[in-house]
C-alpha positions, 0 to 999 in steps of 0.5 A, spaced: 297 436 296 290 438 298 284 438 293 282 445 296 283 450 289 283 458 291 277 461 288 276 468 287 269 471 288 266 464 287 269 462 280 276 459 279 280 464 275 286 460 272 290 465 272 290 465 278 288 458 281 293 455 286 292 449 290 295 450 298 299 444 301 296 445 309 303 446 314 307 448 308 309 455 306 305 459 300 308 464 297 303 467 292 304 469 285 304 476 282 305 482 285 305 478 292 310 474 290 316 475 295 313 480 299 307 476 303 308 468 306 301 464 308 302 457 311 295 453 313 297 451 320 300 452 326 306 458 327 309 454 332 312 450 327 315 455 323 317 460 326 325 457 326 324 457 318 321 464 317 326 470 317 327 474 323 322 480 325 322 486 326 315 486 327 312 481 330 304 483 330 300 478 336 292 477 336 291 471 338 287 469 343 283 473 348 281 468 353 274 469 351 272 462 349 272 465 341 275 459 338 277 452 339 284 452 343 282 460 346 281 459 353 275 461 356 278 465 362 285 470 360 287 467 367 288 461 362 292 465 357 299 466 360 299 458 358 297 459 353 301 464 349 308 462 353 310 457 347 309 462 342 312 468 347 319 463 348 318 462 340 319 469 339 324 471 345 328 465 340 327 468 334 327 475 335 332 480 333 336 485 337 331 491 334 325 486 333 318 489 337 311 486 338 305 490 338 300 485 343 292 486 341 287 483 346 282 486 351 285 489 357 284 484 362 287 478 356 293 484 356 294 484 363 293 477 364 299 476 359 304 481 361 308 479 366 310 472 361 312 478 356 317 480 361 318 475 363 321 472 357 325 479 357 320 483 353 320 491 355 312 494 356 313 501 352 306 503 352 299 500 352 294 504 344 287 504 346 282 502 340 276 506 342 271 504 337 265 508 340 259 508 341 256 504 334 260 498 337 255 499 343 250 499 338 245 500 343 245 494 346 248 494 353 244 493 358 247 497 363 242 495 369 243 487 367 250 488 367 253 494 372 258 497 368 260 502 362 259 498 356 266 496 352 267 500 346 275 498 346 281 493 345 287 494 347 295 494 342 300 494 347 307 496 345 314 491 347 322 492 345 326 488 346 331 492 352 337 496 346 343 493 347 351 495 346 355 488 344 361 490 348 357 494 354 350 491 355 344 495 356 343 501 354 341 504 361 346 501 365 352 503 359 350 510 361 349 511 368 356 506 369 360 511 363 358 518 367 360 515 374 367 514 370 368 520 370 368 521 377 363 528 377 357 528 381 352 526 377 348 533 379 353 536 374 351 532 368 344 537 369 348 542 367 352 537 362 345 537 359 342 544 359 337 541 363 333 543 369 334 536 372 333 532 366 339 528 366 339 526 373 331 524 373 330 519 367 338 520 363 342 517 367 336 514 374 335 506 374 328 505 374 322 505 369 322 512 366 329 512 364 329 515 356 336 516 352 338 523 352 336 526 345 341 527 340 342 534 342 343 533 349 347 527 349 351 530 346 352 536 350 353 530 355 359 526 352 363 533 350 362 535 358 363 528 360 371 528 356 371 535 357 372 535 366 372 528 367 378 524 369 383 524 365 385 517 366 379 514 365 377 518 358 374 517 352 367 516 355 361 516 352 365 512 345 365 505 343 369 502 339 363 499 334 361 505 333 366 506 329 364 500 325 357 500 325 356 495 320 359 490 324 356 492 332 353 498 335 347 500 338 340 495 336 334 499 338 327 498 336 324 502 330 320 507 331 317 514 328 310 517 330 306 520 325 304 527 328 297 529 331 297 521 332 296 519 340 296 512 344 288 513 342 286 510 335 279 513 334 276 508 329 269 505 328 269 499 328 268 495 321 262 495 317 265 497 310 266 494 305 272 491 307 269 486 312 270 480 309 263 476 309 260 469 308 255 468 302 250 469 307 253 475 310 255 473 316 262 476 317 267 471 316 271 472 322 269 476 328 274 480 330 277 483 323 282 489 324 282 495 320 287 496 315 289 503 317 290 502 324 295 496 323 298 501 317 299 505 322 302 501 327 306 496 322 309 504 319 311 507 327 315 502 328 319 498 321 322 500 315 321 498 307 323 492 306 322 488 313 319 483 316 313 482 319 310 476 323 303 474 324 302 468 327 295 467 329 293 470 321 286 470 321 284 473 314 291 476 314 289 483 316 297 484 318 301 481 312 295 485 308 297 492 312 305 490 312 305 487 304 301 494 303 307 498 306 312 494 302 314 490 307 315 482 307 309 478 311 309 471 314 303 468 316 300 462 319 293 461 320 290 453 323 282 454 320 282 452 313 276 457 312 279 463 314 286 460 311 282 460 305 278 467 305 284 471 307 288 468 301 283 469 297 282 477 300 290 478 299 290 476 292 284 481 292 287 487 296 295 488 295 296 487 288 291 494 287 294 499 292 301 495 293 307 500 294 314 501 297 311 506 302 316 509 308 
């Protein structure tokens, strides 16, 4: 066991004083018990002992040279993200989604392993932190070029699925083409001007599920004219018993007003976690609120979140918040150590079981 005590605000509180075991998962005690997990050490080897997520979220590396391990150019990062990447395509649920952080370069650079493992590109939030990130000290002459004021977070699911029939996509296309009706005819299905032929029921990257109104305007035409031998359409025997297959599609609820622009300052409050000689104690701190609202757009109460690459635990923080149930690993023992302490310090006073 290590001979390292937690200590809150420079004192050791024996209330609340636990020694951590390095590689070994922490629950920690009180109102965090069963809802936030913290393991100092690598989250490659505990993956397979964590339940699965629905939300996996990913701020490791930047290809910036900001850590030991971080490569110094993103064309490293495709390497370096790929064991954690198969990790998550093993573990992952059919519903599971991964919001992705790192710098526009780093993002693109990593893409193509992300599909390649199977994830699917939903979109891509930008953090525009403005102009007091620039902070006036961009030499725009030296540099030739627009000072960056922004991170990218970008959205993955994995491609729904019906058990019995494959992705959802195809299931769709092939259940019209069942019916032996043009596919034009399915517009007039819809009540669309070209909607069902234009992303409903095309093979390519636009493609979106018909709202409920439509599809089911869609299923009742398609049982309606379709061909006599080849009906029902449109009908699974799973969806009569949801309980045991179906459709298994990623969460998502946008909040209204909000966009793939999150405009936040960046963090100077009290919320920066800093060293005693108040250098900040890690340099790319997320604020809560943003990973709120990622965290809430696409879980339920009660699910579980990962963040591998832990930090100060800014996202189990954020999911614990939401009354959701986070699993962390975090390799520095010093930021182990404050994000620990910072999670002890911050859930127990704004905890709740929020939507």
């Amino acid at each position: 066991m290590s001979d390292e005590a937690l200590t809150l605000d420079g004192q050791i509180a024996s209330a609340q004083q636990e020694l951590f075991v390095p590689g070994a998962p922490n629950p920690l005690p009180g109102p965090l018990e069963g809802l936030v997990h913290l393991v100092h050490g690598d989250s490659l080897s505990h993956y397979a002992t964590w339940p699965s997520p629905t939300l996996i979220v990913s701020d490791g590396a930047y290809g910036i040279g900001g850590f030991i391990g971080d490569p110094r150019s993103p064309s490293g990062l495709a390497e370096w993200y790929e064991p954690h990447v198969a990790a998550w395509s093993c573990n992952a649920l059919p519903s599971t989604s991964v919001w992705f952080w790192n710098t526009e370069i780093g993002w693109a650079s990593t893409h193509p392993l992300l599909e390649a493992y199977g994830w699917e590109y939903i979109q891509c939030c930008v953090w525009d932190k403005g102009m007091a990130h620039a902070a006036g000290n961009v030499n725009t002459v030296t540099l030739r070029r627009f000072p960056t004021v922004t991170e990218l977070c970008a959205l993955y699911v994995r491609p729904p699925q019906f058990e019995e029939a494959g992705d959802t996509q195809t299931w769709l296309r092939n259940e019209w083409m069942r019916t032996g009706l043009p596919f034009a005819e399915a517009n007039i299905a819809c009540g669309v001007k070209d909607a069902a032929t234009r992303k409903y029921l095309c093979t390519d990257h636009v493609w979106y599920f018909p709202p409920p109104a439509q599809f089911s305007r869609l299923v009742e035409y398609a049982n309606l004219y379709g061909a006599h031998d080849g009906r029902p359409y449109f009908v699974l025997p799973a969806w009569a018993n949801k309980r045991k297959r179906g459709c298994k599609r990623a969460k998502f609820t946008c909040p209204y007003g909000k966009t793939n622009v999150w405009q936040r300052p960046p963090l100077s409050s009290s919320e920066r976690v800093r060293n005693p000689d108040g250098a900040t104690t890690h340099p790319n701190q997320k604020p809560l609120d943003l990973l709120d609202q990622a965290i809430r757009a696409t879980t339920g109460p009660g699910d579980v979140v990962w963040e591998p690459f832990g930090g100060l635990f800014s996202a189990s923080i954020a999911a614990a918040l939401a009354g959701r149930q986070a699993y962390a690993a975090e390799t520095n023992p010093a930021h182990y150590r404050a994000g620990v302490a910072r999670a002890l310090r911050t859930v127990p006073v704004a905890q709740d079981s929020g939507a």
